[in-house]
N, C-alpha and C positions, 0 to 999 in steps of 0.2 A: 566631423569632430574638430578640423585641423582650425576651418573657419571659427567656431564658435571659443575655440581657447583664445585667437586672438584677441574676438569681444573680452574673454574674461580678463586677456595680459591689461589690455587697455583703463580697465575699469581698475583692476589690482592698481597701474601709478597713477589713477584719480581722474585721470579723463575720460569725458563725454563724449560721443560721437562728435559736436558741436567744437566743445574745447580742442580734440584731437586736429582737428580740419583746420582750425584758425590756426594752431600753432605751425600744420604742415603750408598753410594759404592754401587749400583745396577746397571744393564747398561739401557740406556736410554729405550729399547724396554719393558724393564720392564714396567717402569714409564706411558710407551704408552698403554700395555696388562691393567692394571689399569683403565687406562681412558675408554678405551674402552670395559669395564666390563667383560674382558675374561679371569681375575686372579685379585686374594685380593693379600696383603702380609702379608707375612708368620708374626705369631705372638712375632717375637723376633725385628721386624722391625716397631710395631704398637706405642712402645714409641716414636721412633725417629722420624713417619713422624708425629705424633701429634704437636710433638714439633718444627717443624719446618714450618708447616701450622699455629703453635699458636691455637689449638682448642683443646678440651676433646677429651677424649674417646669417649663419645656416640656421638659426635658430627660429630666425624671422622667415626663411627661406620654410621650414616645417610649418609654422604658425598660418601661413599661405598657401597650403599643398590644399590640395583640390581632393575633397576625399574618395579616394581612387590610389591605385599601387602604382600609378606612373611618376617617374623620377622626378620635380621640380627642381630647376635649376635656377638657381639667385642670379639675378641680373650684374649685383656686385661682383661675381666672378667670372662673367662670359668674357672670353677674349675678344681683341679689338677686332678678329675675323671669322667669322663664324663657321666653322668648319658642319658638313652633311654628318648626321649621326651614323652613327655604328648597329649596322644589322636594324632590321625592322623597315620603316619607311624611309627611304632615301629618294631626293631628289633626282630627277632624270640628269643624266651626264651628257648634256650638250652646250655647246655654247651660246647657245640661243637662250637658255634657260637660266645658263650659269649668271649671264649679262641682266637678266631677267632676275636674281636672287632676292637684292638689297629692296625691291618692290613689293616682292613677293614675302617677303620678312616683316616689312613695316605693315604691312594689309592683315599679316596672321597675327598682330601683336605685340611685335617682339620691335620696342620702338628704341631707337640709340638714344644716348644723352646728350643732345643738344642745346646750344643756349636758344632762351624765348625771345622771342621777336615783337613786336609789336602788331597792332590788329591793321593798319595802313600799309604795312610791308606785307603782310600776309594775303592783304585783297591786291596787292602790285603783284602777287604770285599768283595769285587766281587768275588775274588778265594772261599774264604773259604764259601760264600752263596752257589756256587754250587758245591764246594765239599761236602757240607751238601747233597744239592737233591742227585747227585751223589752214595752217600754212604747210601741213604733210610733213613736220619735222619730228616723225616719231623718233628715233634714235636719241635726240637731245632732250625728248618730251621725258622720256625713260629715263634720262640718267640724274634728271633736273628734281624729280616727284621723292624719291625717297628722303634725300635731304629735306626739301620744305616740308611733305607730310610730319616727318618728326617734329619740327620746330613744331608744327600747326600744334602737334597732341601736346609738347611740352608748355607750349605756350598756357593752350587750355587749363591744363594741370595747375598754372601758377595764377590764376587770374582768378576771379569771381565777381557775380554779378552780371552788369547789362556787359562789361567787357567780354566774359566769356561767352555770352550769349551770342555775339558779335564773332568773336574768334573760332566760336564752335560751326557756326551760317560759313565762315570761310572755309575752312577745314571742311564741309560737307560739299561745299564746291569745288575744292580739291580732289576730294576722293572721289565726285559726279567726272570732271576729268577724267581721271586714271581708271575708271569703269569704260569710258567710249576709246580711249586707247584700246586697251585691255581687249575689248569688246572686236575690235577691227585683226586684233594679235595674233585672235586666234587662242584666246584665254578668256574662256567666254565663263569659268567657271572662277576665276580670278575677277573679273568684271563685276559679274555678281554679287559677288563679297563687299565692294568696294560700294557697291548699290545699297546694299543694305546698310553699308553701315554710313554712309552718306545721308539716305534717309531716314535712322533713327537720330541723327544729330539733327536733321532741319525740321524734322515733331519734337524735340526735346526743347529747340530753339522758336518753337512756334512760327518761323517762316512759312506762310503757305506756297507764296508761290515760287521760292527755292525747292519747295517737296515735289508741286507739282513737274515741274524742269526736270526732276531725279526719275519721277513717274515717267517722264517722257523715253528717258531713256531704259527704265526698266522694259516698254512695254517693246522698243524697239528690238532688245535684245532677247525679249518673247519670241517676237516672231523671228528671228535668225535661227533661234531653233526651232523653229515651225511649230509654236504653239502658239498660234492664229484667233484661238477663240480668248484666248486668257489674255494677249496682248490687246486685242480690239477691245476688250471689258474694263481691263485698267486704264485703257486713252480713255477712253468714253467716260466714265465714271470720273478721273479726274480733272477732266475739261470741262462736265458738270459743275464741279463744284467750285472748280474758276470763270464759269465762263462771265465775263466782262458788259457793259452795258456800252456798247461799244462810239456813244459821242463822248461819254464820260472818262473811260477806263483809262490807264496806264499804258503806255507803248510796252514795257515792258509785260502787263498780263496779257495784251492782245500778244505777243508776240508768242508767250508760251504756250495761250490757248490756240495758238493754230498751229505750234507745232503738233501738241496734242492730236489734233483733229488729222495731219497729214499721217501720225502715226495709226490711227483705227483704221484709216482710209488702208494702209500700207497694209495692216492685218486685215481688214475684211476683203482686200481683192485676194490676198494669197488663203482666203479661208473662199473662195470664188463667189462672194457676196459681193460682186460689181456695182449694184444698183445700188448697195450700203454707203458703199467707198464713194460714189459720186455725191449722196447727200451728203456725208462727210468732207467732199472736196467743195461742195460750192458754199459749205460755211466758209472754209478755211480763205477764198476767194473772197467774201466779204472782212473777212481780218486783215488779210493782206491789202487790200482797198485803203484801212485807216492807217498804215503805217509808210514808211519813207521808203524811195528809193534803195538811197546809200545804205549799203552793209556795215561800211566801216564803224560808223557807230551806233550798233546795234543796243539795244535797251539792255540786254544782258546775255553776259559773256558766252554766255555755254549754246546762248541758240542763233543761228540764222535765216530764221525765218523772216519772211517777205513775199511781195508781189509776185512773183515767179512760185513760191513754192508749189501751191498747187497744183499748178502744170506739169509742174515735175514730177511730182508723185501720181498727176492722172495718165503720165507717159505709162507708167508700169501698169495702172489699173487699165488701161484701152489693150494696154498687149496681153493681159490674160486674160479678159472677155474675149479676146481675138478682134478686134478693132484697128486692126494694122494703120489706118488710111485717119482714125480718128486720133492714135496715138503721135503721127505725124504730123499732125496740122500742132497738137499740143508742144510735140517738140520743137516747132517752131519759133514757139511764145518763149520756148527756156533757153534755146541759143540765144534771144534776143536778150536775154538775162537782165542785169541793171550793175551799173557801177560797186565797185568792190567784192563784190562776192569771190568768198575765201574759195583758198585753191580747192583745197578736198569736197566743197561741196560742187565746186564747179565741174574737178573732174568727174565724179561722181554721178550728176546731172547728164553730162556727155555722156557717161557710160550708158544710160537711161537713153540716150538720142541713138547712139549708133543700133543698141538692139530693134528701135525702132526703123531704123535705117533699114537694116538685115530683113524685117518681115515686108517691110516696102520692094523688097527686092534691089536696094539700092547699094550694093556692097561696095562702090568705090566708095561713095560716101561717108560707110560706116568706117573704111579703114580711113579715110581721113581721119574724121572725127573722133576716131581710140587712138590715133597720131598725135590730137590735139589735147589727147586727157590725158595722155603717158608724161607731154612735156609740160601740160600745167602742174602734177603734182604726182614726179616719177616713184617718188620712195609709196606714196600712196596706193597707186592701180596695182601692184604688185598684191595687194591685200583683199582685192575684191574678186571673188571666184567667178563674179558675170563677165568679168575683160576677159579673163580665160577662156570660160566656152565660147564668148563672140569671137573669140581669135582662132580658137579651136573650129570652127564651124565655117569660118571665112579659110581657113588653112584648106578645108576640105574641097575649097569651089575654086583652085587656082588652076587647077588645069580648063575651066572652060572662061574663064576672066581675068583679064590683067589685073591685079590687084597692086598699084604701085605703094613701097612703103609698107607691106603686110609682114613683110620679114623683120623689118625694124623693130613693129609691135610685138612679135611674137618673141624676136630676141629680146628685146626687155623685160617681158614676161616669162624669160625662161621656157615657153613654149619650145614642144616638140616641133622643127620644122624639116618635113623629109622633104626630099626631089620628087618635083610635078610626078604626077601617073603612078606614084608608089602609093598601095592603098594603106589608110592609117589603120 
């Protein structure tokens, strides 16, 4: 009922859906998403429609209640800090979370009033958001996203047309961002979120191949939580419907369709579809054939795909066929790497060599090589539970091998490290 009085307020002082939108500079489907209770507006917009409907705060606050018995609170009144409610769901009490809030606020909704930006400042945000993941500086990636996300959605708010269309493509590479954060965090259910609503902006904005980029990372974060057949369906399916004609195509569609491709590869060896994941790998080898070298300037922001990629991801597919000796020659090809490639992917990659190392039986090597990925990108290996158990399993074989440097890995991992001959 609460929605449909507001149609009626609106119609009572003469405006249209249409009329309403122009006078707020919103576009009409806003105005619609409103009525039909699937979006409030953002809180730098709660003077102007008061003031134009003629009613309060809390009155405009009722006109918007969601019909349902749960309390609505008007954005005109939220304090400038946002205090955990009282009884019922409250936020877990840690500092890791607490630090974690202002993200976790702007992803549920609940956007601050900030001023709009322009669409050229907003894509300077999108580089430099994933030049942060890129280079393992989560901590500043975190503190840097809730501020611009707002701007991104207030911007959107004010603008209409091919602008927002433009602003909304950015804002949906924002929140593809703050999903591969999120996603490494340990907030896979916050990632999520940030997925979905990334990709209903880049269908809304008719981007195909920003959607497909989003698809890449939803299908990654499938398989994280081991749902292997549903991740390997969504790469597949939408590297189908980009795949490129590849003397013609764009660096930038080559570059997404083989990310795609290393993603299915990624889910159909941990679904132990081996034989799938190598079809899958020696497309993604032809993709990387038509593209450069250098990483540094990659066709587009969010992926770094390349030459190497493949190799890398067949490092993982030879060691769960159990191919020790084929994973190793592969590993080979990915230390050889190629100029710029970002920290996290490179640690990463290492991480991918030394387990290889480990079933070669080559354990000095392997703790080199986790030596070598801790100081490429230390805030990062901290996040990957494979440096663990390789550290944890390498911790296990020190009384019959010198392992020089394994206590070092293991201290920066936080790892347990007891005195040789004590059983863990």
């Amino acid at each position: 009922m609460a929605r449909r009085e507001f149609a009626q307020r609106r119609r009572a002082q003469g405006f249209t859906q249409e009329s309403l939108a122009a006078a707020l500079q919103v576009e009409r489907s806003t105005v619609v998403r409103w009525e039909a209770g699937k979006s409030r507006p953002h809180a730098g917009l709660w003077p102007k429609l008061a003031a134009a409907l003629q009613v309060t705060a809390d009155q405009l606050t009722n006109l918007l209640a969601d019909d349902s018995p749960a309390a609505v609170t008007s954005p005109l009144s939220l304090p400038s800090t946002v205090r955990p409610p009282r009884g019922g769901f409250e936020l877990m009490d840690n500092s890791r979370d607490r630090g974690r809030f202002p993200l976790r606020r702007v992803l549920m909704g609940c956007i601050p009033d900030t001023p709009p930006s322009t669409q050229r400042a907003l894509e300077a945000e999108v580089t430099h958001a994933w030049d942060l993941f890129f280079s393992a500086r989560f901590g500043q990636m975190e503190q840097m996203l809730p501020a611009v996300l707002a701007c991104a959605y207030n911007t959107a708010e004010t603008t209409t047309g091919e602008l927002r269309r433009q602003v909304n493509i950015a804002l949906a590479r924002l929140l593809h961002a703050t999903s591969n954060l999120l996603g490494y965090t340990a907030q896979e259910d916050l990632a999520a979120l940030a997925l979905l609503r990334a990709d209903a902006l880049a269908t809304e904005s008719g981007d195909e191949l920003t959607r497909a980029a989003i698809a890449g990372s939803h299908s990654w974060l499938l398989a994280k939580n081991r749902i292997y057949d549903d991740a390997a369906a969504l790469a597949e399916r939408t590297a189908t419907e980009i795949e490129p004609r590849l003397s013609s195509a764009s660096p930038r569609n080559i570059a997404i369709w083989g990310e795609l491709l290393c993603y299915a590869a990624f889910a159909a060896s941990r679904a132990g579809d081996y034989g799938e994941a190598r079809r899958y790998l020696r497309l993604c080898e032809s993709a990387g054939a038509h593209l450069e070298d250098e990483y540094a300037n990659r066709p587009e922001t969010s992926n770094v795909f390349g030459r190497t990629s493949a190799a890398s991801f067949g490092v993982i597919n030879e060691i769960e066929a159990n191919q020790p000796r084929e994973a190793l020659k592969l590993a080979a090809v990915v230390r050889g790497g190629g100029p710029g490639i970002p920290p996290t992917v490179l640690s990463r990659r290492l991480i991918n060599v030394a387990q290889a190392q480990i079933h070669n039986h080559d354990d000095a090597g392997a703790v080199e090589t986790l030596r070598h990925a801790c100081a490429t990108a230390p805030e990062f290996v901290g996040h990957i539970s494979l440096a663990r158990t390789l550290t944890d399993e390498l911790l296990t074989r020190r009384g019959r091998y010198r392992l020089d440097g394994l206590v070092d890995v293991a201290e920066h991992l936080d790892a347990s490290v007891r005195p040789v001959g004590i059983p863990r």
